[in-house]
MARBA-3410 file (N, C-alpha, C, O; in Angstrom, 1 decimal):
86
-5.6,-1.3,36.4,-5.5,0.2,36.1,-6.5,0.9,37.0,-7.7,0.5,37.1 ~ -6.1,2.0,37.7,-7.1,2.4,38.4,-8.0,3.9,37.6,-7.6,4.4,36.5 ~ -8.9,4.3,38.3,-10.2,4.3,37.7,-9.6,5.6,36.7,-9.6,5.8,35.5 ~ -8.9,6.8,38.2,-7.7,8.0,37.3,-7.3,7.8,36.5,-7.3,8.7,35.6 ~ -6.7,6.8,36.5,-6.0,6.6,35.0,-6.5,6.1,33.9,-5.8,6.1,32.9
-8.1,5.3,33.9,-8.7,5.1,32.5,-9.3,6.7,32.3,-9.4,6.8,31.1 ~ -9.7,7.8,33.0,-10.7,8.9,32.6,-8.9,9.7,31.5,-9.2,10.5,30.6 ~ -7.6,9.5,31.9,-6.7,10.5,31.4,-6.3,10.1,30.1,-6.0,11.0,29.3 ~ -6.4,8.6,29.6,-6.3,7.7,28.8,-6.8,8.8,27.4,-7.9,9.4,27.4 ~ -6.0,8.8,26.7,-5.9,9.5,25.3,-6.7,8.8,24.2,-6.7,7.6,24.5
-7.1,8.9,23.2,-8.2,8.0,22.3,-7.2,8.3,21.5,-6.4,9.2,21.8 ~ -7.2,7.7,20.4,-6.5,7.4,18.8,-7.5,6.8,17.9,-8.0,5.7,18.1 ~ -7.8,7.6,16.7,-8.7,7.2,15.1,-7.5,6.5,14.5,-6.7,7.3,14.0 ~ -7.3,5.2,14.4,-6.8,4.5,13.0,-7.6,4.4,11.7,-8.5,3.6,11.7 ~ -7.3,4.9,10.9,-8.1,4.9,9.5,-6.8,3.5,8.6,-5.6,3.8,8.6
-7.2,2.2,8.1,-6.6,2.0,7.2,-7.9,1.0,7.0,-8.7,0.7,7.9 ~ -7.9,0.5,5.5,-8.6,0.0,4.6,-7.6,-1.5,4.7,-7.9,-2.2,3.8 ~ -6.6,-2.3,5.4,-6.0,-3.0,5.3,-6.0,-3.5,6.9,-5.4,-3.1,7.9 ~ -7.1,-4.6,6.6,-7.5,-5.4,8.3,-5.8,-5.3,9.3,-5.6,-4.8,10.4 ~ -4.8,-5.9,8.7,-3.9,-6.5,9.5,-2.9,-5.1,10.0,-2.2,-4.9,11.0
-3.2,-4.3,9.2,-2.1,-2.8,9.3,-3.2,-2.4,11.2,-2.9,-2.4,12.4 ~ -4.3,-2.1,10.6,-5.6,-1.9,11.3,-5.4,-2.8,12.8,-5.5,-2.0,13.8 ~ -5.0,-3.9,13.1,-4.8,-5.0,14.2,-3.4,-4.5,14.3,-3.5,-4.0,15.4 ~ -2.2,-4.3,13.9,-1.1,-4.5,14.5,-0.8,-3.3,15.4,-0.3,-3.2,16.5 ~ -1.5,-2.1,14.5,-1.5,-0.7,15.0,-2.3,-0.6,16.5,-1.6,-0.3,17.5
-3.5,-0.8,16.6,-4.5,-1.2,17.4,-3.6,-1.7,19.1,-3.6,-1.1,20.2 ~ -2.8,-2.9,18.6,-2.4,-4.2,19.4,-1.3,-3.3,20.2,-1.3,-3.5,21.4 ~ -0.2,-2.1,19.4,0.8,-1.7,20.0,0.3,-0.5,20.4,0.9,-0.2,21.4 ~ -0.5,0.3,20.1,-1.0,1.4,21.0,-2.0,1.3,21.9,-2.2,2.2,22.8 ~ -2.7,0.2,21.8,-3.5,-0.2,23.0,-2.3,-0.6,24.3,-2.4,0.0,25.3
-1.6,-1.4,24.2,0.2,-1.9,24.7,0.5,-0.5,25.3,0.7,-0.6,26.5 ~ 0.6,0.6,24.7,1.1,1.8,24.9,0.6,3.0,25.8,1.1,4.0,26.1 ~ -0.7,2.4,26.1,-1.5,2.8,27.1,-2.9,3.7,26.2,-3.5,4.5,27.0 ~ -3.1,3.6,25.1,-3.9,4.5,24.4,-4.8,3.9,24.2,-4.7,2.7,23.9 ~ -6.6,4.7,24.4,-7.9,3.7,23.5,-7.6,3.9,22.1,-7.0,4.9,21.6
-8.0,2.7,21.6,-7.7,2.7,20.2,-9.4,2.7,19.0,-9.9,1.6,18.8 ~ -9.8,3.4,18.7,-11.0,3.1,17.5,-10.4,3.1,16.1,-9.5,3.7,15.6 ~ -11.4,2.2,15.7,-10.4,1.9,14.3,-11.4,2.1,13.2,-12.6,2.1,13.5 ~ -11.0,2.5,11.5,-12.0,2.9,11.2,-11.8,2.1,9.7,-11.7,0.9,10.2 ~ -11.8,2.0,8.9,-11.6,0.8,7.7,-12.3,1.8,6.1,-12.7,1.4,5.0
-12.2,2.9,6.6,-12.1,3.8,5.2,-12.5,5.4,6.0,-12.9,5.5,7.2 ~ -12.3,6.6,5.0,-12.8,7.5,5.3,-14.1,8.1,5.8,-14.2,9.1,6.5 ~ -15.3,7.1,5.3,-16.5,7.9,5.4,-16.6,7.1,6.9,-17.5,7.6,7.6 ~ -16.2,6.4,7.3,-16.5,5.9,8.9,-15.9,6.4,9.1,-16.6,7.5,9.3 ~ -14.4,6.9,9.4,-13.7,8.0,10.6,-14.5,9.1,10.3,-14.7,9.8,11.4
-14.9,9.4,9.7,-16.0,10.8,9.2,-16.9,10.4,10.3,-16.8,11.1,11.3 ~ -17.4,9.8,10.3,-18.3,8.8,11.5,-18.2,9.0,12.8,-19.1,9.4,13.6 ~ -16.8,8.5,13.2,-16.7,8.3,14.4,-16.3,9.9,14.9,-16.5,10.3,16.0 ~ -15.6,10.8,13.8,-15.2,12.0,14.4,-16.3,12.9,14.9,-16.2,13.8,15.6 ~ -17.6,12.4,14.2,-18.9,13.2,14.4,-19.4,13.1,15.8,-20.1,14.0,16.3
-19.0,11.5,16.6,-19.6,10.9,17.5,-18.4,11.0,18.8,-18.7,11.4,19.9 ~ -17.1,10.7,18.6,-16.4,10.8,19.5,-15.1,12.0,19.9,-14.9,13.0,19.3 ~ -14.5,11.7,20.8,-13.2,13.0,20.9,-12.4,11.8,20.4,-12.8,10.7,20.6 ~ -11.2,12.1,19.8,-10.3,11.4,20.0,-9.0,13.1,19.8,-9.4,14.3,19.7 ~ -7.7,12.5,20.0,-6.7,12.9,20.7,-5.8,13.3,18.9,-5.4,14.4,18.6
-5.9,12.3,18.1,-5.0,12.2,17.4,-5.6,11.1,16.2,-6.4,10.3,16.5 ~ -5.1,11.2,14.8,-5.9,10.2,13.6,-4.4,9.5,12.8,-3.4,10.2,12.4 ~ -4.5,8.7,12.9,-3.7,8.2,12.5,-4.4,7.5,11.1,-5.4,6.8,11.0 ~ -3.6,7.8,10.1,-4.1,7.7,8.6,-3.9,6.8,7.4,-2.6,6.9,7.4 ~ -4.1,6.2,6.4,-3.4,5.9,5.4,-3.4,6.6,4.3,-4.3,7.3,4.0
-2.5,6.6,3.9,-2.6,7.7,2.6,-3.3,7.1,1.5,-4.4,7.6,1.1 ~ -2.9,6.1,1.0,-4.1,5.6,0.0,-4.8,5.2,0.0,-4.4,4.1,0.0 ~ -6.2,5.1,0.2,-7.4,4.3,0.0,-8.4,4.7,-1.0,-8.9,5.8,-1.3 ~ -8.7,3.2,-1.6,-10.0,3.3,-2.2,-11.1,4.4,-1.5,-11.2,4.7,-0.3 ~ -11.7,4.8,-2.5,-12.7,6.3,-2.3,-12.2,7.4,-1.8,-12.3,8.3,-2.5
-11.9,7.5,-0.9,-10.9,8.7,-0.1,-9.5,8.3,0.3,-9.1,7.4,0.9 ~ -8.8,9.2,-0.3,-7.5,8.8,0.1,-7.2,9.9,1.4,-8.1,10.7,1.6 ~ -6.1,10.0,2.1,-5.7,10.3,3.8,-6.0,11.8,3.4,-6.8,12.4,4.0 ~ -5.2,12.4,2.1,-5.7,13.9,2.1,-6.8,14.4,1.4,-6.9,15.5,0.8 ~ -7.6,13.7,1.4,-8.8,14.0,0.9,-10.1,13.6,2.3,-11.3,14.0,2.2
-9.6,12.9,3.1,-10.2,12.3,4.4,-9.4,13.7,5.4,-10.4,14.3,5.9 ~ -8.9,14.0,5.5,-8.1,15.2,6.2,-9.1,16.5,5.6,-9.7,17.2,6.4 ~ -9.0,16.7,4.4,-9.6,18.3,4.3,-11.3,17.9,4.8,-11.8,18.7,5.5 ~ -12.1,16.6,4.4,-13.3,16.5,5.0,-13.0,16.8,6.3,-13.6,17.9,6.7 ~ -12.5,16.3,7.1,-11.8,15.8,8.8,-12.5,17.3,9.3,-13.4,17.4,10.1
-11.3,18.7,8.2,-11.3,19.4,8.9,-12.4,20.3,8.5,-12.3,21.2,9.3 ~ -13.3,20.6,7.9,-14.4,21.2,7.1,-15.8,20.9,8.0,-16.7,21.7,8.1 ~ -15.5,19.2,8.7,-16.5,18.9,10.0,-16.2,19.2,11.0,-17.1,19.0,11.8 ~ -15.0,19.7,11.6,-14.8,19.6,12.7,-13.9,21.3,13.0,-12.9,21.4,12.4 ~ -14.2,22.1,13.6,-13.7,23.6,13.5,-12.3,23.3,14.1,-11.5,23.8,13.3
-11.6,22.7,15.1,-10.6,22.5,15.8,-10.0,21.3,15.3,-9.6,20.5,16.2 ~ -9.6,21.0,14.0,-9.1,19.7,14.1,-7.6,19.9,13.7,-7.2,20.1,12.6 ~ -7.0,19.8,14.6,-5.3,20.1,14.5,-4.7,18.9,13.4,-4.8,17.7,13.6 ~ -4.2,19.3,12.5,-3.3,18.5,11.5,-1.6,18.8,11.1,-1.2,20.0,11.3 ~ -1.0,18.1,10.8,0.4,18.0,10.7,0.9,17.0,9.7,0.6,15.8,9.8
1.7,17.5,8.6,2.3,16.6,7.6,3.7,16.7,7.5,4.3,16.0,6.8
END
């Protein structure tokens, strides 16, 4: 890959609480040409959204302690620009 095309490279937040959902997703969007960060509950994507850009969040709806819309209204409460769609 040359160098242009790692800086155009789009990032993706996976949030799921379920290791294997977490790897498969990861495995085919990385495949797809996307950086992939993965996050294993709400208060870490809370985390990483503080620290990184990413492009797009990809979510689970249910999880223990925060579920996806309750991780979404935090999401956007920290972040003034955070584009959402259901």
């Amino acid at each position: 890959m040359s160098i242009g095309a790692q800086q155009t490279r789009k990032t993706i937040l996976v949030v799921d609480d379920d290791p294997h959902i977490l790897e498969v997703l990861e495995v085919r969007l990385v495949s797809a040409g996307y950086d992939v960060i993965t996050a294993t509950d709400g208060l870490e994507a809370l985390d990483v959204l503080s620290r990184k850009t990413v492009r797009l969040v990809i979510s689970d709806i249910r999880m223990p302690a925060w579920t996806g819309c309750g991780c979404l209204r935090r999401w956007r409460s920290a972040t003034s620009s955070f584009p959402s769609s259901f």
